[in-house]
VOGU-3710 file (C-alpha; in Angstrom, 3 decimals, decimal comma):
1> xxxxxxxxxx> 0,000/0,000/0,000  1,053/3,301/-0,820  2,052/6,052/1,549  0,588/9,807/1,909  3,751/10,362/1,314  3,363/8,733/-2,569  0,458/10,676/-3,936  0,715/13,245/-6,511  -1,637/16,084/-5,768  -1,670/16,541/-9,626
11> xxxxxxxxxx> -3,940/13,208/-9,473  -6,267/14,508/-6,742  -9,074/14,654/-9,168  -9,164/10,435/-9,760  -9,881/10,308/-5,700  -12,779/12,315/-6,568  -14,144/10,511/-8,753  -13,998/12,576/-11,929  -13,528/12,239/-15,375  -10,972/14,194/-16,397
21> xxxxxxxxxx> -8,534/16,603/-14,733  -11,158/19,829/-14,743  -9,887/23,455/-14,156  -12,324/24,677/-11,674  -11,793/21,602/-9,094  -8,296/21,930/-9,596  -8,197/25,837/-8,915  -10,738/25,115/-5,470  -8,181/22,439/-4,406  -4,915/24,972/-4,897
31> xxxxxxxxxx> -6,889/28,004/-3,836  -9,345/26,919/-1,268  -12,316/27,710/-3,017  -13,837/29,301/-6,133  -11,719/30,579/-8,668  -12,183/32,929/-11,378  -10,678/34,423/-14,406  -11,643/37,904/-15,399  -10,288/38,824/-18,816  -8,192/41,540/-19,531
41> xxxxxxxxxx> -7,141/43,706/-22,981  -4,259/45,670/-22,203  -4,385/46,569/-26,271  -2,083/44,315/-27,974  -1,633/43,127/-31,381  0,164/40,185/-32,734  3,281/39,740/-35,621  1,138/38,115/-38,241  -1,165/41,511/-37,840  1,470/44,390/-37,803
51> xxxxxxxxxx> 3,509/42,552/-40,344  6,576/41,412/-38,289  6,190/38,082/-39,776  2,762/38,248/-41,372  -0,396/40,504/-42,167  -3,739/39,401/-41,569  -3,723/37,952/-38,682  -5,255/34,492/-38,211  -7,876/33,614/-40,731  -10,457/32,412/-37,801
61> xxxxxxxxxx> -9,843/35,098/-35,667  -11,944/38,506/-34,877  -10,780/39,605/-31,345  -14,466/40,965/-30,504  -15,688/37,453/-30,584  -13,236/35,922/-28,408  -13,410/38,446/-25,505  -15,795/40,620/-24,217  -13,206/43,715/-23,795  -13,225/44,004/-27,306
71> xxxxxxxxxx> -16,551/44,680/-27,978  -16,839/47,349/-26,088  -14,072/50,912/-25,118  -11,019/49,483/-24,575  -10,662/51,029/-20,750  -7,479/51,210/-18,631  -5,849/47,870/-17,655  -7,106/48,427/-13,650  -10,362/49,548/-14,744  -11,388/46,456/-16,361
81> xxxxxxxxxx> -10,368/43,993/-13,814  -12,122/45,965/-11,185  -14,798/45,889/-13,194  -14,505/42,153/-13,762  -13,781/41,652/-10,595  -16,994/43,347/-9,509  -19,236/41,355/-11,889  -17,531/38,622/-10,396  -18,526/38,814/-6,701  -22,406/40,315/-7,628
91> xxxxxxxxxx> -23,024/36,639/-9,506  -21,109/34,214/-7,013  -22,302/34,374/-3,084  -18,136/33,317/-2,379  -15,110/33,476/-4,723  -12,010/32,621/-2,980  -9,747/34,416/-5,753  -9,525/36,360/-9,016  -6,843/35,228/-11,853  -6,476/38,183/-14,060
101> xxxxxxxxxx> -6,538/36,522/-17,798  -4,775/38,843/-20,544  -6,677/36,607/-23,050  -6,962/38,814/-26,736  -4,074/38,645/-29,431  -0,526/38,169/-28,234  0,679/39,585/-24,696  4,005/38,883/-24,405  5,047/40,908/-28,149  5,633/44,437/-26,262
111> xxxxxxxxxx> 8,940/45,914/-24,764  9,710/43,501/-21,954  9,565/46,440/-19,516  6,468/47,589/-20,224  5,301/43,788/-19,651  6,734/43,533/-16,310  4,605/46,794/-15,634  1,131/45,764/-16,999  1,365/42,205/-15,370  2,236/43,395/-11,806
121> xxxxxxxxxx> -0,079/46,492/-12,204  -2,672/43,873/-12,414  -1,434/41,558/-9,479  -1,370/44,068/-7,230  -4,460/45,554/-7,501  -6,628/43,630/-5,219  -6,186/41,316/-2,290  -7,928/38,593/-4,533  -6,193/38,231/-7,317  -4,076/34,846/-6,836
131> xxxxxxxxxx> -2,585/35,228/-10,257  -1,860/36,041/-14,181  -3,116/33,632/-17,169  -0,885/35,005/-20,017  -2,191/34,066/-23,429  0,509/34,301/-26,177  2,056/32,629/-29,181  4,979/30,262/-29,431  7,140/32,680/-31,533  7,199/35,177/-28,876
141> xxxxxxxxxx> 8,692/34,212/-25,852  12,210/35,263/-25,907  15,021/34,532/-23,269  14,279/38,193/-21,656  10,502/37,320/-21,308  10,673/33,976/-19,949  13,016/35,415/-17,406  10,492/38,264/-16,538  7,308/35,741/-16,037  9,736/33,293/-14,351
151> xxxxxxxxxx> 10,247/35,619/-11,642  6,919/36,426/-11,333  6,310/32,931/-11,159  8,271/33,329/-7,417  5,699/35,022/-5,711  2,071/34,384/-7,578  0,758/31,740/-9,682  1,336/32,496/-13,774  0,029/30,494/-16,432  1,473/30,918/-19,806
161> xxxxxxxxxx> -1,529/29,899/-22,852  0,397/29,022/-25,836  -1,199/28,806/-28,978  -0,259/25,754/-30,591  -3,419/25,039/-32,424  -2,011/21,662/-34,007  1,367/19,676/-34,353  0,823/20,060/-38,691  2,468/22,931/-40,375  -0,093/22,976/-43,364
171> xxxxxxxxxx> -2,704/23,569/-40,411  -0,836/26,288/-39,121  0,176/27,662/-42,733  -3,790/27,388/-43,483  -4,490/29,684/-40,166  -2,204/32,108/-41,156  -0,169/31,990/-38,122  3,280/32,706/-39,746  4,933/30,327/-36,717  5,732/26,707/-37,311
181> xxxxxxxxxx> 5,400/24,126/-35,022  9,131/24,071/-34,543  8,594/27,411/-32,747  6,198/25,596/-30,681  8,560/22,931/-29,419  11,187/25,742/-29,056  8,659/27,759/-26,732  7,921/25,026/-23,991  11,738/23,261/-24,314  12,942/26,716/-22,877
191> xxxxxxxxxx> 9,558/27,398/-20,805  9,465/23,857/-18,863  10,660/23,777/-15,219  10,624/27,483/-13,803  7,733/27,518/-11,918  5,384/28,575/-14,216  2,402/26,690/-15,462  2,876/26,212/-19,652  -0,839/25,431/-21,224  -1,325/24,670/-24,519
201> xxxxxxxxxx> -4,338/25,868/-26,632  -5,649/23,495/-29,195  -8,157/23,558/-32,300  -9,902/20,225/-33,140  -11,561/20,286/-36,760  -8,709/22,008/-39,322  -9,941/21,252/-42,046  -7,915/18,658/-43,911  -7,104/17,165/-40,787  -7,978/13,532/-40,062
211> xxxxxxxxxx> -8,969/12,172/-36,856  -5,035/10,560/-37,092  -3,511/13,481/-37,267  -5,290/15,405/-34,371  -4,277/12,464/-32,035  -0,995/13,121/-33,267  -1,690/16,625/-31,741  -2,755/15,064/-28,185  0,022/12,531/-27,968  2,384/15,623/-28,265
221> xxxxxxxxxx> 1,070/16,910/-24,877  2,333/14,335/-23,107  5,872/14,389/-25,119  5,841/18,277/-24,450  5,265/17,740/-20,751  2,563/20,296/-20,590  0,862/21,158/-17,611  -2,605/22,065/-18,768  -4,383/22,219/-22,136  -7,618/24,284/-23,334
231> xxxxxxxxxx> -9,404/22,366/-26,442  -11,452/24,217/-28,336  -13,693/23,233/-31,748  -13,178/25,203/-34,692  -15,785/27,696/-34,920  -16,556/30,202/-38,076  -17,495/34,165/-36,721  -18,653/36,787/-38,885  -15,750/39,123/-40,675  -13,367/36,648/-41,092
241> xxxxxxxxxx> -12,011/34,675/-43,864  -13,151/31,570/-42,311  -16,257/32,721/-41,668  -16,712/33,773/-45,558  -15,559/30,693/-46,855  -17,966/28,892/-44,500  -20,754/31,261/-46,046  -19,966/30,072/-49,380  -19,796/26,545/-48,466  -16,143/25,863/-48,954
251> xxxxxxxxxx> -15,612/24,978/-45,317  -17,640/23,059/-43,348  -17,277/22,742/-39,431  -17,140/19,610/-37,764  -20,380/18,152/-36,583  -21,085/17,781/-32,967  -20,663/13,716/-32,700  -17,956/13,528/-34,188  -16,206/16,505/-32,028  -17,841/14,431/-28,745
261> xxxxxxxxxx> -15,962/11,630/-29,842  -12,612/13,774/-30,834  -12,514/15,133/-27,915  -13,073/11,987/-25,533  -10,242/10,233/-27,741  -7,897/13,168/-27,406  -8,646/13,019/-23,207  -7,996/9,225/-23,175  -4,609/10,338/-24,707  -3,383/12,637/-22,890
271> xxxxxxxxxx> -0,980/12,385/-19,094  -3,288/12,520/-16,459  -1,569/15,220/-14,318  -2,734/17,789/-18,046  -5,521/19,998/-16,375  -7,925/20,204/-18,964  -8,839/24,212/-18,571  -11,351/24,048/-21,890  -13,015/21,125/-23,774  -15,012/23,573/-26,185
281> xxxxxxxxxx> -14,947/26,917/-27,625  -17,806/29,513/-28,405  -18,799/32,861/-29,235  -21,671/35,433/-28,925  -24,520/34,353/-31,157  -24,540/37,867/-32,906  -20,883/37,083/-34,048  -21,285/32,948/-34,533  -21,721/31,510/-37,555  -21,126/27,619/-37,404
291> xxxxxxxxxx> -21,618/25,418/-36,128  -24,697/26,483/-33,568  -24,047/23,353/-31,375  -20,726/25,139/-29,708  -23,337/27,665/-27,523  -25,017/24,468/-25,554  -21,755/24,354/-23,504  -23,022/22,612/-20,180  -24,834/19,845/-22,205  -21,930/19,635/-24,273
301> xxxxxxxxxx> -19,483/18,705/-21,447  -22,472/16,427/-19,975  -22,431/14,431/-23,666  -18,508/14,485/-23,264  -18,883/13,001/-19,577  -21,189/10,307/-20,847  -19,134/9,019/-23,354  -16,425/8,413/-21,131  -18,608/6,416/-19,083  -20,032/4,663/-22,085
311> xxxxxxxxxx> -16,873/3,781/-22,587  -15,266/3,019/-19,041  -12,626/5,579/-19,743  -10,996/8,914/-18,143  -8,574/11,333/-19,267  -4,935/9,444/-19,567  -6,669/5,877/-19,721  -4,712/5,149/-22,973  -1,894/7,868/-22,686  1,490/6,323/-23,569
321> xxxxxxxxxx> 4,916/7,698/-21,557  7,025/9,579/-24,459  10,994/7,697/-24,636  12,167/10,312/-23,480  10,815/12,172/-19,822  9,759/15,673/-20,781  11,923/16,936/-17,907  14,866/14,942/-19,587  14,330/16,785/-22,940  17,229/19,177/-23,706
331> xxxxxxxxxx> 17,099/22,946/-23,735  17,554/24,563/-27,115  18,747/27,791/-27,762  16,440/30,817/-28,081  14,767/31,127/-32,212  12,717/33,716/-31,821  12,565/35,804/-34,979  14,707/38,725/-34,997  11,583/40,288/-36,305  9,566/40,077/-33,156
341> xxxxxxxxxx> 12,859/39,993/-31,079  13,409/44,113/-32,102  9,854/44,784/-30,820  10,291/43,263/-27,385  13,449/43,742/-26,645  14,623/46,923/-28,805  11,787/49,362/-28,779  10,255/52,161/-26,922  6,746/52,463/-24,262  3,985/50,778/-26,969
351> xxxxxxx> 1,804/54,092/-26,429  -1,224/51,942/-27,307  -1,333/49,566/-23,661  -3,710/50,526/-21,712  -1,763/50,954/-18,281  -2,553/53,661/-15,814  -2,214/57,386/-16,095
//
């Protein structure tokens, strides 16, 4: 029999009897209680938008659909997570602690200064706020960043949100995204290991991916060694070039069965220690245009849920150790573009951020 002394807290959630490793019962356990994310736009853009590497930006992506700062006045950094935080407490009788989310376009690609200031700007402003979720792309995490979120990674809890979207380059070349997944590898090889928590975002349903190929994408979480993941469907919004070529009928989304399915297979695939932050993407019905089964979230996740136990399965049931230990993998030098390097680490205040003052 096992000691107290054995058990990964990281597995807590198979003593409770759960499916899969969910983000809310794994933020009550390290927090004490409820747990909640308040998104933040502090104004970015990204380097397949301003032409660093690309122009464009992705072809799925309209920020105003993603997050709700974007649809209305951008306000100062502070005043939108007091506001969120506000909302917050008037829906919820108790919430334990706030994690301040800068979730639209890419928030690591400004001077690395003006990062440090924006991100503990935000963790200071209230009591309740536990920690930073940092979403960001592969290609933009240079030596002087990770170094910056690694020490705030000392004193509060930071998750890094990486978009890796899939393992395939022609998926990634087909998004637009002007980053390979070379970059991607590069990111979490130099991320892994200082105290930070590295998630990885993922897109089920490229089109001209098979069902191989996007467990091809899951097995890679486990060879990665990343600490949480956030699946999301594919998912067409208005004023976008997906969304036009789904208008026309050149793209069609992937039905809700099969992404049931998907998504139960990927879970069965990946470690079990992954907390699963997301199993499904949506967006504001005004904005959405396929498909319409994304906005029935909660009976969604139930459908998910009863597959598994249709199946007598749970996240990591058929999850296969990778040769080599993530923690064993070697440390690569730093290839961020040069392109994106000059606007982190060589320019000026971005005058656009929305800081204080």
């Amino acid at each position: 029999m096992s000691s107290t002394a054995d058990f990964d807290p990281r597995l807590a959630w198979q003593q409770e009897d759960l499916l899969l490793n969910s983000f809310g019962a794994f933020l009550k356990r390290k927090f004490g209680g409820r747990t909640q994310r308040v998104s933040i736009d502090a104004g970015f853009t990204c380097p397949n938008v301003d032409g660093a590497v690309a122009k464009g930006g992705c072809n799925f992506c309209d920020n105003r659909s993603f997050s709700p700062s974007r649809r209305v006045r951008l306000r100062q950094v502070g005043e939108q997570l007091e506001s969120g935080i506000t909302s917050v407490r008037g829906r919820y009788n108790k919430v334990t602690g706030f994690i301040a989310y800068f979730q639209p376009a890419t928030n690591t690609y400004a001077p690395v200064e003006q990062l440090q200031e924006v991100f503990q700007l935000a963790l200071s402003l209230d009591d309740q706020v536990v920690g930073l979720a940092i979403g960001t792309r592969p290609d933009c995490v240079p030596e002087s960043v990770l170094s910056m979120i690694e020490g705030l990674a000392r004193e509060s809890y930071i998750s890094v949100e990486y978009g890796m979207q899939t393992i395939h380059d022609k998926g990634l070349d087909w998004m637009n995204r002007a980053h390979s997944h070379a970059d991607m590898v590069n990111a979490i090889d130099r991320s892994r290991g200082r105290g930070f928590e590295c998630c990885a975002h993922v897109i089920l349903g490229v089109p001209g991916e098979t069902h191989a190929m996007m467990m091809e994408t899951a097995n890679e979480i486990g060879v990665l060694g990343f600490d949480a993941v956030k699946i999301h469907n594919l998912y067409a919004v208005r004023g976008t070039p997906l969304g036009q070529q789904v208008i026309d009928g050149d793209i069609k989304m992937m039905d809700r069965d099969d992404y049931v399915n998907t998504v139960v297979d990927f879970l069965e695939r990946i470690p079990p220690e992954v907390v699963v932050e997301r199993i499904s993407g949506d967006a504001p019905p005004s904005f959405l245009i396929e498909p319409k089964w994304c906005l029935e979230k909660s009976i969604l996740r139930l459908d998910i849920e009863s597959e598994f136990r249709r199946r007598g399965t749970r996240q990591g049931s058929h999850f296969v150790a990778p040769g080599v230990a993530p923690a064993d993998r070697a440390v690569p030098m730093d290839s961020t573009p040069q392109a994106i390097r000059d606007q982190i680490e060589m320019r000026g205040r971005l005058p656009v951020l929305k800081m204080e003052g």
